[in-house]
PDB file of N, CA, C and O in Angstrom:
ATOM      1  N   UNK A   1      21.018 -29.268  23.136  1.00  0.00           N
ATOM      2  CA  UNK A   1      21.172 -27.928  22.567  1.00  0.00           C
ATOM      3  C   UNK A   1      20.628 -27.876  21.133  1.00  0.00           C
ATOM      4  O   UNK A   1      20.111 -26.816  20.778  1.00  0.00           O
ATOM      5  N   UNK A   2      20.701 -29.141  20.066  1.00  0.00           N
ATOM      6  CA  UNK A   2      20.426 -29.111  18.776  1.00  0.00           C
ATOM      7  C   UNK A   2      18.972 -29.003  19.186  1.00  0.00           C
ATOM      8  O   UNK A   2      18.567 -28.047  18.524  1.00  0.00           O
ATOM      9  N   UNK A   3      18.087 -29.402  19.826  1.00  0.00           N
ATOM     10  CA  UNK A   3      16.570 -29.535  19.999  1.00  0.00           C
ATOM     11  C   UNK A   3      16.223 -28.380  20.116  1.00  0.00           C
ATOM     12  O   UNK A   3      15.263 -28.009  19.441  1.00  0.00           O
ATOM     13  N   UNK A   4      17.172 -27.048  21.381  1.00  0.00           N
ATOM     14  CA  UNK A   4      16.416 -25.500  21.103  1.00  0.00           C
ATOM     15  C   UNK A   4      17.154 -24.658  20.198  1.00  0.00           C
ATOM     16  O   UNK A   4      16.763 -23.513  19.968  1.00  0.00           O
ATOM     17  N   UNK A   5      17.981 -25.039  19.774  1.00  0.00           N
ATOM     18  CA  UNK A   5      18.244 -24.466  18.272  1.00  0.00           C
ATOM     19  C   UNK A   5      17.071 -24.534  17.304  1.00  0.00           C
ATOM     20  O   UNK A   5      16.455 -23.558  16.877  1.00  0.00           O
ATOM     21  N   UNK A   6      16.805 -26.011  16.968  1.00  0.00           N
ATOM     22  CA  UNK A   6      15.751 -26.093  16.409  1.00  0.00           C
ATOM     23  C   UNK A   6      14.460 -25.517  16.111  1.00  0.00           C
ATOM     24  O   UNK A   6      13.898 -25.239  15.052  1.00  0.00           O
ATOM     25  N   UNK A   7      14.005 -25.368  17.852  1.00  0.00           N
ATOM     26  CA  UNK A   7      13.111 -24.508  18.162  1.00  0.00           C
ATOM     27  C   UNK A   7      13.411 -23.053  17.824  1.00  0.00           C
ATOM     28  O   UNK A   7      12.484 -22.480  17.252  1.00  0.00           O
ATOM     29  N   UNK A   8      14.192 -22.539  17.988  1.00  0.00           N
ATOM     30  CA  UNK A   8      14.572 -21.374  18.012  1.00  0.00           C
ATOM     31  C   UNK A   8      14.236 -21.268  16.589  1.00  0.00           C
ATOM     32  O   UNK A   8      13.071 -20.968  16.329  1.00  0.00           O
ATOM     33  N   UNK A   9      15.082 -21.468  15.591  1.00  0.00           N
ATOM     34  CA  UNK A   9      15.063 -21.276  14.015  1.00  0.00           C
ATOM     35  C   UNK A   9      13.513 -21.552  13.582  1.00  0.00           C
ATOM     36  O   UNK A   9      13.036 -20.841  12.698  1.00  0.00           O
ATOM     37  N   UNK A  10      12.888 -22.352  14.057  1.00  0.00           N
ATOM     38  CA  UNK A  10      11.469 -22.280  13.637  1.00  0.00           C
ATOM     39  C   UNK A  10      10.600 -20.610  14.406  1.00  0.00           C
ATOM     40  O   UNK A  10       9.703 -19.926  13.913  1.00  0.00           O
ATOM     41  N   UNK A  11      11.073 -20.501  15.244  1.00  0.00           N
ATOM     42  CA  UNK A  11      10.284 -19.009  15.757  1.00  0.00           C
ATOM     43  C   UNK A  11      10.553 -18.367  15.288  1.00  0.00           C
ATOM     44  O   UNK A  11       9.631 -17.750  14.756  1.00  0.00           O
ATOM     45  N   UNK A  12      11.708 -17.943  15.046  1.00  0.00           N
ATOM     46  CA  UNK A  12      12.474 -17.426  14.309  1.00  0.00           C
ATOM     47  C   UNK A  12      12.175 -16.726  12.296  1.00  0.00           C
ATOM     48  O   UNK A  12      12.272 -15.666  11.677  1.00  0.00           O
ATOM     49  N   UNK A  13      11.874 -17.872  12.090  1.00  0.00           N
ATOM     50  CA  UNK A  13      11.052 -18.108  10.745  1.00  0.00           C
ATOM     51  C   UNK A  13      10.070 -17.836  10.455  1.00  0.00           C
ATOM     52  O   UNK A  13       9.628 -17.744   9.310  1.00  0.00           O
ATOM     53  N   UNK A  14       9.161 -17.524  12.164  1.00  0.00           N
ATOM     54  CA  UNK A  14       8.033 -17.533  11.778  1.00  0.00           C
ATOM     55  C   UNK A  14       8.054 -16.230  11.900  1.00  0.00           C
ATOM     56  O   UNK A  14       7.767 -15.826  10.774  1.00  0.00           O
ATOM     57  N   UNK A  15       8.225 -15.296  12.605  1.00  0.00           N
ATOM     58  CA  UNK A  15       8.776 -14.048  13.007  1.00  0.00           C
ATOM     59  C   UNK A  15       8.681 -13.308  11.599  1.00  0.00           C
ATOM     60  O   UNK A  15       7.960 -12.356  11.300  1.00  0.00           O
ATOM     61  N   UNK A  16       9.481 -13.910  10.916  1.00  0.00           N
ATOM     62  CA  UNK A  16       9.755 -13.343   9.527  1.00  0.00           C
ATOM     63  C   UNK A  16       8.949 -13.622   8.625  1.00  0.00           C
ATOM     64  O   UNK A  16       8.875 -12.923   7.615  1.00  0.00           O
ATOM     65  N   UNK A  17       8.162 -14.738   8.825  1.00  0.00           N
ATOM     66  CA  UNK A  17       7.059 -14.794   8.106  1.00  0.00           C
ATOM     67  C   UNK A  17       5.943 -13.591   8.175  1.00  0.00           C
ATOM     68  O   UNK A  17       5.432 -12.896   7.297  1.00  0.00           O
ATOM     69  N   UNK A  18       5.771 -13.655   9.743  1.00  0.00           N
ATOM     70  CA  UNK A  18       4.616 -12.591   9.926  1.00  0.00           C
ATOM     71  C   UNK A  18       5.576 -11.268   9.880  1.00  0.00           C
ATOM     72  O   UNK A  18       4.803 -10.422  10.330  1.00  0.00           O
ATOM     73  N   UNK A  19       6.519 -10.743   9.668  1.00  0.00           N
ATOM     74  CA  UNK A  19       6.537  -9.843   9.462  1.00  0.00           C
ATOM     75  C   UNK A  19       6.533  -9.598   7.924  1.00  0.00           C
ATOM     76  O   UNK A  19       5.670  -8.806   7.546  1.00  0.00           O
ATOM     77  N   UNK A  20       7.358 -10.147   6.949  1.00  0.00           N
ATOM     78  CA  UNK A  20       6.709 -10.758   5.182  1.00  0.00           C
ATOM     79  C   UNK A  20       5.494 -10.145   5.218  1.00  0.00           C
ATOM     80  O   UNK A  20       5.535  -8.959   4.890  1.00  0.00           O
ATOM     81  N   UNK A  21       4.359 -10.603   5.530  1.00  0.00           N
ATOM     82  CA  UNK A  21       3.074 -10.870   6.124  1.00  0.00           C
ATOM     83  C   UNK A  21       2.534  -9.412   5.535  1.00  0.00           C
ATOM     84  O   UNK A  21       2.024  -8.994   4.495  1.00  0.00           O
ATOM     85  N   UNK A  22       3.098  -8.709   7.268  1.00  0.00           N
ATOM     86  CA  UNK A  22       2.857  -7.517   7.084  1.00  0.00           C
ATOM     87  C   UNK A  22       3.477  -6.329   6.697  1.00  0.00           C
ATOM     88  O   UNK A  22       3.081  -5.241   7.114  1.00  0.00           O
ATOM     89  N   UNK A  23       4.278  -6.433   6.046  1.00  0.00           N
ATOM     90  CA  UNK A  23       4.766  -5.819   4.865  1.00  0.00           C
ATOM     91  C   UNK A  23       3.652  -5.666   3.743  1.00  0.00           C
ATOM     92  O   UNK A  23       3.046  -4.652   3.397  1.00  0.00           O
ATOM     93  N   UNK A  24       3.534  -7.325   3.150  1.00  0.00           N
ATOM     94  CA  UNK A  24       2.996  -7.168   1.928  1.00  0.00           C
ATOM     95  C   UNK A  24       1.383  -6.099   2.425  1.00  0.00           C
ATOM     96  O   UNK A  24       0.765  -5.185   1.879  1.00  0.00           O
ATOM     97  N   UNK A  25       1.251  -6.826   3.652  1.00  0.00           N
ATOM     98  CA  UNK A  25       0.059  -5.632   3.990  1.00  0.00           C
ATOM     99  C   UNK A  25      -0.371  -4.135   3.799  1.00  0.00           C
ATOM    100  O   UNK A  25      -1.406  -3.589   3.417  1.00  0.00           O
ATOM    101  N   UNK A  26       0.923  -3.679   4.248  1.00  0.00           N
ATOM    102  CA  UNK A  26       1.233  -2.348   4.215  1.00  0.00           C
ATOM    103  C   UNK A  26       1.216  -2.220   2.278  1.00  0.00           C
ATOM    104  O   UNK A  26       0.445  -1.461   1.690  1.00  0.00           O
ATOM    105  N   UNK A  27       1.897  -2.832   1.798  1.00  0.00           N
ATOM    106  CA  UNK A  27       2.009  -2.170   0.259  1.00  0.00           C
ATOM    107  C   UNK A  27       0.874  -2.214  -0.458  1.00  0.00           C
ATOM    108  O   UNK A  27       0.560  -1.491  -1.403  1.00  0.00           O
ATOM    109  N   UNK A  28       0.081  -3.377   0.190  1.00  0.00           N
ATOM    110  CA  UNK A  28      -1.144  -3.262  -0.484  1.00  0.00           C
ATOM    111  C   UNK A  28      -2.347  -1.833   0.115  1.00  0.00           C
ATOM    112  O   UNK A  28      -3.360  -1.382  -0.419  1.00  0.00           O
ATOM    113  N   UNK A  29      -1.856  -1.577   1.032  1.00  0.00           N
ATOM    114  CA  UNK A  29      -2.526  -0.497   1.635  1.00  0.00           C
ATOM    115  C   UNK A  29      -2.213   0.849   0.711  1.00  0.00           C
ATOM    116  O   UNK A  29      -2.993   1.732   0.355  1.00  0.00           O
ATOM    117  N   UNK A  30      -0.993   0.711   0.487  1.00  0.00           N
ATOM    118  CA  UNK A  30      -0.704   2.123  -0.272  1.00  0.00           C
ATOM    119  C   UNK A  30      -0.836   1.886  -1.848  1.00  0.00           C
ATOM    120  O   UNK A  30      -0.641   2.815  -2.631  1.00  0.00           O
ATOM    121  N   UNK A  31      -1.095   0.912  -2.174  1.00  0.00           N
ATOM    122  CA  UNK A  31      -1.113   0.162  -3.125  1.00  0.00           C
ATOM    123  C   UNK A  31      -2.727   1.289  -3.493  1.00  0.00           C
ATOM    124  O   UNK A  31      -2.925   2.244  -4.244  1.00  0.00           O
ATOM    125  N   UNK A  32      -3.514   0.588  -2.589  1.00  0.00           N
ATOM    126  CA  UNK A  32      -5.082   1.188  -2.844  1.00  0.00           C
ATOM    127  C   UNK A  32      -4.756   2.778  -2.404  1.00  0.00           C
ATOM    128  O   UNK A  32      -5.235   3.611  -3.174  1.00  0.00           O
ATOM    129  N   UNK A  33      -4.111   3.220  -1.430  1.00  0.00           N
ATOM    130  CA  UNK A  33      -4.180   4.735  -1.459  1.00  0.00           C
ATOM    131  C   UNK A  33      -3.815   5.525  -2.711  1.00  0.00           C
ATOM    132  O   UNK A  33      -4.579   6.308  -3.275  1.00  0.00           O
ATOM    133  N   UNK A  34      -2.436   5.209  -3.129  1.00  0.00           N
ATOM    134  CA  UNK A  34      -2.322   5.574  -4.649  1.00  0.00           C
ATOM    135  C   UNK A  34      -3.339   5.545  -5.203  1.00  0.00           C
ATOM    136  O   UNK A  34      -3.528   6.704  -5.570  1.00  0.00           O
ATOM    137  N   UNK A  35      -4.676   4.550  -5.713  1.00  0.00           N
ATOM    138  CA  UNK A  35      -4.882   4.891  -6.685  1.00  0.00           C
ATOM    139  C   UNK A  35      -6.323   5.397  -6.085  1.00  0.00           C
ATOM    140  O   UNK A  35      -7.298   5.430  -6.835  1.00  0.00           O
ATOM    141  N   UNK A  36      -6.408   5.710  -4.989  1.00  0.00           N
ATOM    142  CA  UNK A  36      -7.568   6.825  -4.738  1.00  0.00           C
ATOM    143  C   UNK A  36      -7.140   8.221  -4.546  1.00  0.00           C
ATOM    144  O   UNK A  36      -7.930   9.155  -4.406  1.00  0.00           O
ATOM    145  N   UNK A  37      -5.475   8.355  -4.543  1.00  0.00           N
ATOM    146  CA  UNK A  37      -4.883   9.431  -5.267  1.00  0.00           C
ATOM    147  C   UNK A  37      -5.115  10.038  -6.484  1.00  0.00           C
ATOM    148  O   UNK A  37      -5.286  11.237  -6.704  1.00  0.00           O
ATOM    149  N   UNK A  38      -5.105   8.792  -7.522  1.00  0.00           N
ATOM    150  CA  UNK A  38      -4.915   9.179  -8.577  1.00  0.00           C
ATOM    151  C   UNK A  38      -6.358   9.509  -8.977  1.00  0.00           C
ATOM    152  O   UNK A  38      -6.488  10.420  -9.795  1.00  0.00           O
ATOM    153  N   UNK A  39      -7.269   9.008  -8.598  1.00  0.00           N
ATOM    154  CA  UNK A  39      -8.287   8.868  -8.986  1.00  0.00           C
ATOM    155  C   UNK A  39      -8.919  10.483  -8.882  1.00  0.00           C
ATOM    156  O   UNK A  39      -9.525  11.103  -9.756  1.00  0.00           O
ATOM    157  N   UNK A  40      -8.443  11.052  -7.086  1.00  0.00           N
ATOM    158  CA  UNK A  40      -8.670  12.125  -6.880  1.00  0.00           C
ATOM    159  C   UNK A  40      -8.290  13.174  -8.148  1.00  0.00           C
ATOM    160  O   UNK A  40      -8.951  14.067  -8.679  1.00  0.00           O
ATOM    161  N   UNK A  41      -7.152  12.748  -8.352  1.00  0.00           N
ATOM    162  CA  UNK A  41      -5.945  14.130  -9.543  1.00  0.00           C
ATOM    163  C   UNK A  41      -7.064  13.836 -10.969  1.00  0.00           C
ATOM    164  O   UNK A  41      -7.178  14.716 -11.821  1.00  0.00           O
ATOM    165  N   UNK A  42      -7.615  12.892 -11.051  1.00  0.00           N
ATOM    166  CA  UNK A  42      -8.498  12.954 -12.187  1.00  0.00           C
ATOM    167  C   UNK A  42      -9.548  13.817 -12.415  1.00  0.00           C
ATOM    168  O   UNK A  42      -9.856  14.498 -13.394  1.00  0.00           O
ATOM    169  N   UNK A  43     -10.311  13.572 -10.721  1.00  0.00           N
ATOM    170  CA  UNK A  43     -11.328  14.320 -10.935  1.00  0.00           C
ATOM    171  C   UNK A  43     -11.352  15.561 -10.868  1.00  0.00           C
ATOM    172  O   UNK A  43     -12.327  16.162 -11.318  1.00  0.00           O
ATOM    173  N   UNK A  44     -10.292  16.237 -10.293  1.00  0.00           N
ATOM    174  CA  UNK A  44      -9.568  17.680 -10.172  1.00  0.00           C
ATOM    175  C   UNK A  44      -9.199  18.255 -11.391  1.00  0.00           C
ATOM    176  O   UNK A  44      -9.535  19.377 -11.770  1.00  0.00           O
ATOM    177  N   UNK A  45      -8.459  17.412 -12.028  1.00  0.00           N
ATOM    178  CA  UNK A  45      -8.592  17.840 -13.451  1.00  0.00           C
ATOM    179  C   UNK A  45      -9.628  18.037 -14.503  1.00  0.00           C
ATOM    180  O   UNK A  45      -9.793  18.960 -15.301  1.00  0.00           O
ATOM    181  N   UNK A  46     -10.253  16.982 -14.307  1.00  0.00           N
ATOM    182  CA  UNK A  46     -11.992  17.491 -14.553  1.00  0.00           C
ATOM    183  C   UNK A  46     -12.595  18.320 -14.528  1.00  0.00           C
ATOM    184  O   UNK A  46     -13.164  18.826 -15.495  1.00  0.00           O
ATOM    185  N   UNK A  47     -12.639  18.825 -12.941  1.00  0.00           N
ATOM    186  CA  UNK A  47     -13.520  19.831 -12.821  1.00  0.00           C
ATOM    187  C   UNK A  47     -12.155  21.131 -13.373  1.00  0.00           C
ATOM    188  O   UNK A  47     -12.633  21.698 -14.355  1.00  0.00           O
ATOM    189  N   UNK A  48     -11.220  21.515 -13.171  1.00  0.00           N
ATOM    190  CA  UNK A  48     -10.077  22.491 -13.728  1.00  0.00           C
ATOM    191  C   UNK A  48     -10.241  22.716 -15.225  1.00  0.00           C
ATOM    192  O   UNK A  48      -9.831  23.786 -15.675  1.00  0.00           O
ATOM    193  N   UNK A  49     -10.947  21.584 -16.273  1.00  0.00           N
ATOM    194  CA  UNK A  49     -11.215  21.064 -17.352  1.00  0.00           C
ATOM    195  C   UNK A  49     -12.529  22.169 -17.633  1.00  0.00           C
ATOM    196  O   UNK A  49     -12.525  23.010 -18.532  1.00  0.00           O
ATOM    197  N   UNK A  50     -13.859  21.915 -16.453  1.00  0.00           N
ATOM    198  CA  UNK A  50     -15.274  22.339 -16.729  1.00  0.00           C
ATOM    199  C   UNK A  50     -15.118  23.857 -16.358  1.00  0.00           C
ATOM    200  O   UNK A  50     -16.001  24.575 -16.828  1.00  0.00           O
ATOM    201  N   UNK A  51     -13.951  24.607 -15.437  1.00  0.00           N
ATOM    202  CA  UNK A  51     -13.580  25.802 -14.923  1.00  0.00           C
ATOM    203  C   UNK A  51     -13.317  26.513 -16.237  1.00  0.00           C
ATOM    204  O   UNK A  51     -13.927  27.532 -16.562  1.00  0.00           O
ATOM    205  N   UNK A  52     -12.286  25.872 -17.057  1.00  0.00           N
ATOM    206  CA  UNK A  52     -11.517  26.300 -18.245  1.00  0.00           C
ATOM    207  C   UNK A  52     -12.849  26.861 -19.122  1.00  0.00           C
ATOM    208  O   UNK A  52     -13.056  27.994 -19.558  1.00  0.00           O
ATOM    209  N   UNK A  53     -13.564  25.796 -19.203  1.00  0.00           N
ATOM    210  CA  UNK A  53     -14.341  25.727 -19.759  1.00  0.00           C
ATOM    211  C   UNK A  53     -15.940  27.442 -20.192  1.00  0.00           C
ATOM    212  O   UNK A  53     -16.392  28.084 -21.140  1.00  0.00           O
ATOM    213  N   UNK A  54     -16.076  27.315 -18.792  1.00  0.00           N
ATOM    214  CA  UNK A  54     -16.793  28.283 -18.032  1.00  0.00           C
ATOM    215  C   UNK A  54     -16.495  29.263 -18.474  1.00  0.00           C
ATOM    216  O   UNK A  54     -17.295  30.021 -19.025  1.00  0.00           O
ATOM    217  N   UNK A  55     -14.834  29.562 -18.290  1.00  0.00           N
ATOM    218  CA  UNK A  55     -14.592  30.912 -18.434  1.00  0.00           C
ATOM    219  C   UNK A  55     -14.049  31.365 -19.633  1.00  0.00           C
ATOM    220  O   UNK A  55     -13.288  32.332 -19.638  1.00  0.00           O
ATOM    221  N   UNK A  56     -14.330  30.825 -20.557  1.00  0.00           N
ATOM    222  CA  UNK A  56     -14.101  31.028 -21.921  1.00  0.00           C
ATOM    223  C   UNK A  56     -15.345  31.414 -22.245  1.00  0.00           C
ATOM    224  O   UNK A  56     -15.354  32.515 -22.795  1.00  0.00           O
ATOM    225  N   UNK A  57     -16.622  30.811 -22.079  1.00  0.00           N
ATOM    226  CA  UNK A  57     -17.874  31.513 -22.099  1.00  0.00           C
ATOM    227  C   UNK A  57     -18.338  32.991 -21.343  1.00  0.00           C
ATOM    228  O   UNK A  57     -19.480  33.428 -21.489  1.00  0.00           O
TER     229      UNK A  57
END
């Protein structure tokens, strides 16, 4: 019984490894979406910036 215990706790481990895994996956995913978020709100402001701009002329 100690031998598939053994076994067990190693699958087990690993399980959680790959899920660890893909976690960190996922955050790094939103990780990069954020900042092609932000990147977007920049350039929006930009152009809201060259609008302002416009219509003062």
């Amino acid at each position: 019984m100690l031998f598939n215990y053994r076994y067990y706790n190693i699958y087990v481990s690993y399980q959680l490894s790959a899920i660890s895994y893909q976690l960190s996956a996922i955050s790094y995913q939103l990780s990069a979406i954020s900042y092609q978020l932000s990147a977007i709100s920049y350039q929006l402001s930009a152009i809201s910036y060259q609008l302002s701009a416009i219509s003062l002329n």
